[in-house]
C-alpha positions in Angstrom: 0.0 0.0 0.0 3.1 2.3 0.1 1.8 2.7 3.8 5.1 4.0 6.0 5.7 1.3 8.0 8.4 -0.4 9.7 8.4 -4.2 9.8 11.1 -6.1 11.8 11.4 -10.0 10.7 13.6 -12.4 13.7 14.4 -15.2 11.0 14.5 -18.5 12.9 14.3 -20.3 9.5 11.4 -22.7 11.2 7.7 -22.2 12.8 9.4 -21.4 16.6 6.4 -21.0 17.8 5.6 -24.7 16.9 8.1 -26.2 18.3 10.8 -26.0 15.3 8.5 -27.3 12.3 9.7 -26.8 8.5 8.7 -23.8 7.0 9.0 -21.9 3.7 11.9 -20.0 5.2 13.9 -23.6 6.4 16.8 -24.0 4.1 17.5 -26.4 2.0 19.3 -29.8 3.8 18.0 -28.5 7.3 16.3 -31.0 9.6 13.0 -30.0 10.9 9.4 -31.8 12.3 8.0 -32.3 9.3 11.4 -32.5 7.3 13.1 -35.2 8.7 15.3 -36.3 6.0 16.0 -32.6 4.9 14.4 -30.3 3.1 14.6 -30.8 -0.4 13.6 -27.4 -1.5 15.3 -23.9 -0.7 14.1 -21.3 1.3 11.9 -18.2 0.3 13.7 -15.3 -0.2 11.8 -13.0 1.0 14.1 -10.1 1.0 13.9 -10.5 -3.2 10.1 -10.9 -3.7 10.3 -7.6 -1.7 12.4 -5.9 -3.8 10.5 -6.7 -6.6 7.7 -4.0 -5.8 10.4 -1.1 -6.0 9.0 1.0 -3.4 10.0 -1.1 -0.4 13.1 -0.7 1.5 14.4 -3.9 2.1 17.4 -5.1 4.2 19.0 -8.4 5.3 21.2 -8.2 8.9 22.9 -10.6 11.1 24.2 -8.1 14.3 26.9 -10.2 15.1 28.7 -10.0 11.6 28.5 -6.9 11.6 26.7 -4.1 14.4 27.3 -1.0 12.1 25.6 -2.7 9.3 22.3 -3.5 11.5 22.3 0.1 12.6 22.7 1.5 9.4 20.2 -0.4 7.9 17.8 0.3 11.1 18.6 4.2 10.7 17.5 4.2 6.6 14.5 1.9 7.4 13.7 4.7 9.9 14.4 7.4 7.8 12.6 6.0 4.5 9.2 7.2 3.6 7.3 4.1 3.3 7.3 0.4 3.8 10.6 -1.0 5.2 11.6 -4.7 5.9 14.6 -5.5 8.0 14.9 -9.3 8.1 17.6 -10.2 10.8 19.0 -13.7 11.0 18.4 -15.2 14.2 19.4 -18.5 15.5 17.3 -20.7 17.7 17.4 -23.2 20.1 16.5 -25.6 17.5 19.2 -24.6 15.1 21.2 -26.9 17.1 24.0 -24.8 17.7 27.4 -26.7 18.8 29.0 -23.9 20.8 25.4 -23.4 22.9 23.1 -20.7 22.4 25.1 -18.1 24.3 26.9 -18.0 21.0 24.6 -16.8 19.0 26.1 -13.7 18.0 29.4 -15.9 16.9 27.0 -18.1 14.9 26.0 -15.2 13.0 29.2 -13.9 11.9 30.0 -17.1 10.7 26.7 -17.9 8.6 27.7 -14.5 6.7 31.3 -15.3 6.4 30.7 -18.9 5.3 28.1 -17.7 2.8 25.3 -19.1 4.3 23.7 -15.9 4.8 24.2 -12.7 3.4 23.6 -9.1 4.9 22.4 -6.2 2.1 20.6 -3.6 1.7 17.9 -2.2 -0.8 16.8 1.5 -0.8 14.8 2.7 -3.8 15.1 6.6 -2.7 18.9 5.6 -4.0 17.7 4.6 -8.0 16.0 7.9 -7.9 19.2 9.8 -7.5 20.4 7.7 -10.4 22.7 5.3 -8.2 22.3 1.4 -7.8 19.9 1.3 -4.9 21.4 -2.4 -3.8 24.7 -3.1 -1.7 25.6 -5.6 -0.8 27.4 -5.0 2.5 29.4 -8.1 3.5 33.1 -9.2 2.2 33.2 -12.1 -0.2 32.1 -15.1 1.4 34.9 -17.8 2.4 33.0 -20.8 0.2 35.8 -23.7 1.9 33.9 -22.6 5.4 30.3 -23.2 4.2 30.2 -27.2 4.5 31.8 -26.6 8.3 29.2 -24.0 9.0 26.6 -26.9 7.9 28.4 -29.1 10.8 28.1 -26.2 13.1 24.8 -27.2 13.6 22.4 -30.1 14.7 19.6 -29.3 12.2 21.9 -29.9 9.1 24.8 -33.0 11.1 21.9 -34.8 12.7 20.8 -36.0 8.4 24.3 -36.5 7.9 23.5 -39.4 10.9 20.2 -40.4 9.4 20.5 -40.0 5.5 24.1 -40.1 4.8 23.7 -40.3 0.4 20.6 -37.5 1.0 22.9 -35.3 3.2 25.7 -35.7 1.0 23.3 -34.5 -1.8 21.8 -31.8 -0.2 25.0 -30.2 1.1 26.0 -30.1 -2.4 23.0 -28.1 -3.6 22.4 -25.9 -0.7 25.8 -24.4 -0.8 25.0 -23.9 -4.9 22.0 -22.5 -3.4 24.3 -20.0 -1.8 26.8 -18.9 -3.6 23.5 -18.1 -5.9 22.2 -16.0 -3.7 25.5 -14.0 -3.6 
């Protein structure tokens, strides 16, 4: 509606709120109720159909890569005159995650250095003033980290355990699904 609004997305990748069941926004190769031999499909991107409308500020985040790029984006989401969309990475309990939850922040740096996820930002007001309105604000991933980000975590090592030939398969295409992302 063009409405200025300010919407703040936690991604979790899974329903939290159900206990850690597959959703649209579960990567590809994670482990999930209701995706217990991984899921075969890759995630929405949700940032992108954003983008799409033109009118929408849109950024992706992940604090602990990088704080001055969350409050950047946060201070341009503020500042744009209409709908914004800051979608922030944010591990979970069932993410699985090796180090323990109080590292978190840790986890988040490495999902952007690996290439897992990427942090960006979109701001139309940019294209009007004849300049690319995308950046895309993190360093070239490190693509020989990607498979030990995947091992980082439960949801991904734990089909590895169950469905070796399906894990082996899946690894494959979600870090393809990655570096297409980037």
């Amino acid at each position: 509606t063009g409405k200025n609004v300010n919407i703040l997305v936690l991604d979790t990748e899974v329903y939290s709120n159900t206990g850690g069941q597959a959703s649209k926004s579960t990567p590809r190769a994670a482990v999930a109720k209701f995706a217990v031999s991984g899921k075969p499909v890759p995630k929405k991107d949700l940032g992108r159909i954003a983008m799409t409308y033109g009118y929408v500020y849109v950024a992706q985040v992940a604090m602990g890569a990088s704080q001055s790029q969350f409050f950047k984006a946060m201070k341009e989401a503020e500042a744009y005159p209409g709908p914004s969309l800051i979608i922030a990475y944010s591990p979970c309990i069932s993410h699985g995650l090796r180090r323990g939850m109080a590292k978190s922040q840790d986890q988040e740096k490495f999902a952007v250095e690996s290439g897992f996820w990427n942090i960006y930002r979109y701001n139309p007001t940019l294209e009007e003033k004849g300049k690319n309105p995308f950046s895309l604000d993190g360093k070239e991933p490190q693509w020989d980290k990607f498979s030990e980000f995947l091992n980082s975590e439960v949801r991904f090592t734990s089909l590895k355990k169950s469905f070796p030939k399906e894990a082996e398969k899946l690894f494959k295409t979600a870090e393809e699904d990655a570096k297409w992302r980037t």
